[in-house]
C-alpha positions in Angstrom: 87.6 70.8 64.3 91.0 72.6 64.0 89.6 75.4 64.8 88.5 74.2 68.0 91.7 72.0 69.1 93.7 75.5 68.2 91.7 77.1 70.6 91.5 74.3 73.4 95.2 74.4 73.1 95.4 78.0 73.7 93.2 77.9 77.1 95.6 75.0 78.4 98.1 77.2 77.3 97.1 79.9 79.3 95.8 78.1 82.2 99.5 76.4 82.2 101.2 79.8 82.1 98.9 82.0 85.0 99.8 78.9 87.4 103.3 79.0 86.9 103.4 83.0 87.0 101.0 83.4 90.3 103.6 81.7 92.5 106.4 83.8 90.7 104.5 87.1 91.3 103.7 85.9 94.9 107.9 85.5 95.5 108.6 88.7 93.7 105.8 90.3 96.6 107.3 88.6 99.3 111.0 89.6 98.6 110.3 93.1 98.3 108.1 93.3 101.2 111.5 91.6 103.1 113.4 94.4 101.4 110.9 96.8 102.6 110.6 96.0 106.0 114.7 95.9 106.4 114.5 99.3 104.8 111.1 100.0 107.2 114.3 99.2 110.4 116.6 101.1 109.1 114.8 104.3 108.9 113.5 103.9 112.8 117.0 103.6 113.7 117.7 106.8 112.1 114.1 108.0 113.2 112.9 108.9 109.9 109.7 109.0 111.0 107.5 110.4 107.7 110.1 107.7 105.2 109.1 105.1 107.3 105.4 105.3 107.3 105.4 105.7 103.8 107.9 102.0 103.4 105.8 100.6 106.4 102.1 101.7 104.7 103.5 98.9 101.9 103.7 96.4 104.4 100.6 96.2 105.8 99.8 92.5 104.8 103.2 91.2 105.7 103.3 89.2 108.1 106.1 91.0 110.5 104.0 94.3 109.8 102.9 94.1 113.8 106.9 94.4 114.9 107.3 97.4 112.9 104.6 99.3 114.8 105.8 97.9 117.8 109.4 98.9 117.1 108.1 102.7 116.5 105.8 102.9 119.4 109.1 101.0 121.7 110.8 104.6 120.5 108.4 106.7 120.8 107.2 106.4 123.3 108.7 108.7 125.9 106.8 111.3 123.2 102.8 111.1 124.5 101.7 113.3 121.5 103.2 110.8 119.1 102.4 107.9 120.5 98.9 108.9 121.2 98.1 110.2 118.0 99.4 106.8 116.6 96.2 105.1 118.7 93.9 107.7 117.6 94.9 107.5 113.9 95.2 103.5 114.1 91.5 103.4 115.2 90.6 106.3 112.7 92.9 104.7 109.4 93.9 101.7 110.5 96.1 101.5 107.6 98.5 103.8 108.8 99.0 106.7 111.3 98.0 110.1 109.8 101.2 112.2 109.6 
């Protein structure tokens, strides 16, 4: 009967420990992805184009991922061959461009 109550204690244990450390992981996700995508702006502004798609291709489930395309296709675009191998590669990978 010890036994068991040891045990049963250890699973509440554990159960009371994974919720308390999802939400944590989940904050410690969403702050670096914030880091990331200030990171992701600062390297269009100083058209970095190869260092940004690697920092953008880890922000592909954030939610502001859309703007960051959008920002590289607003300064790209008077370059056609960029811009339309970033269509052609989006459809193709839609994770990220292939450069």
């Amino acid at each position: 009967m010890l036994l068991l109550l040891t045990r049963i204690s250890r699973v509440i244990a554990l159960c009371a420990l994974s919720a308390v450390s999802i939400p944590v992981l989940a904050d410690d996700l969403l702050t670096q992805q914030r880091q990331d995508f200030l990171l992701a702006e600062k390297l269009l502004k100083q058209h970095d184009d190869a260092a940004f798609w690697q920092v953008a291709s880890r922000l592909t489930t954030y939610p502001l991922y859309p703007y960051l395309e959008y920002q590289w296709l607003q300064n790209n675009l008077p370059l056609t061959d960029k811009v339309q191998t970033f269509f052609y590669c989006s459809t193709v990978i839609p994770v990220m461009p292939c450069y």
